[in-house]
N, C-alpha and C positions, 0 to 999 in steps of 0.2 A: 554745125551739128552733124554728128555721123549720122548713118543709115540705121542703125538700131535704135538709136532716141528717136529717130523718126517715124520708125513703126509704132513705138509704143504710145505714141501721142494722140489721143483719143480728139474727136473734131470740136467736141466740144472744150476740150484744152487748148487747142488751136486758139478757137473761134474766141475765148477769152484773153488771150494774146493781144488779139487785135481789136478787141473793144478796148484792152489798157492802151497801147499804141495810140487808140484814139481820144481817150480820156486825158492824157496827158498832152492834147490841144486846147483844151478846154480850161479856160483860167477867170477866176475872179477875179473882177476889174479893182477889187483895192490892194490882191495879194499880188506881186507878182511871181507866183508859183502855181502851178496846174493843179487842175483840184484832185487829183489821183495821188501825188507825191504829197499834198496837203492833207491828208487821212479823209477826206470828204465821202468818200466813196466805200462805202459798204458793207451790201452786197451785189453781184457782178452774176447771175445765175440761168444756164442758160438751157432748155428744157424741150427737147427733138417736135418739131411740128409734124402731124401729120404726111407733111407732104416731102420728107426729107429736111427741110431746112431749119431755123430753129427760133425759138421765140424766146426773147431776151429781158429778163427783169433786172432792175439795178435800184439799191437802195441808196440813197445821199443823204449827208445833211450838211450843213452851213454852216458858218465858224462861230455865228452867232442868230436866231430867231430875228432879230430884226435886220436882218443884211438888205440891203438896198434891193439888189436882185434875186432877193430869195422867190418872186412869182415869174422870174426866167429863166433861173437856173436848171431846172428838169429843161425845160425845150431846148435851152444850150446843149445840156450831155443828150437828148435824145437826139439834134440834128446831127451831130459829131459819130454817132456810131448807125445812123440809119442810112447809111451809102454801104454798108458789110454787105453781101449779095446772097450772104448764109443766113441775114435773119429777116425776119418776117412780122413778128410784131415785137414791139420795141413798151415797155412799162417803166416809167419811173418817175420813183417814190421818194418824196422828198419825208424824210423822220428825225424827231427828237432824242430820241431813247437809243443807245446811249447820247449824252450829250455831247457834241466833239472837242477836242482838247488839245495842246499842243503833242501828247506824247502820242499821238495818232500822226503823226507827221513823219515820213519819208529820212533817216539822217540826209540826203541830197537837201532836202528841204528845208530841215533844220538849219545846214549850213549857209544855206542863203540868204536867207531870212537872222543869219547871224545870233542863233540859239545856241550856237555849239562851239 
């Protein structure tokens, strides 16, 4: 990256970097594709604390309402991005609406998973 994309990059563009970095450790035990590149993942929003740092909300949903681990998967993506040293409180929101679907899916993903 030159030195001019690097001024322009606001902390909280950063800081969203590196929650995707970390979302893409994170993988449902029957897909094998991270749930980032799997369209699972939202919103990503992340909103200045008081104290400098920042407090982090992220909307998800599941490939399907009855997924095995749909009452783990918020604590999966929250232990995976709560070692960032920029945030502070960490929320997330498991949602129906929209429902998720294959064309919410990463092409990388797609390919994998042999959609394409």
């Amino acid at each position: 990256m030159n030195e001019a994309a690097k001024t322009t990059e606001t902390p909280a563009a950063t800081l969203e970097e590196k929650v995707i970095e970390r979302l893409r450790t994170v993988f449902d035990p029957e897909i094998p594709v991270n749930i980032f590149d799997l369209g699972l993942i939202y919103k990503i929003e992340a909103q200045p604390a008081a104290d400098g740092g920042f407090d982090l909300a992220i909307d998800m949903t599941l490939t399907a309402p009855a997924c095995p681990v749909a009452g783990q998967m918020p604590g999966m993506v929250e232990k995976a991005v709560e070692g960032l040293p920029e945030l502070h409180h960490i929320k997330v929101e498991l949602v129906w609406d929209p429902p998720w679907d294959k064309s919410r899916m990463s092409d990388e993903a797609r390919m994998q998973l042999g959609f394409m």
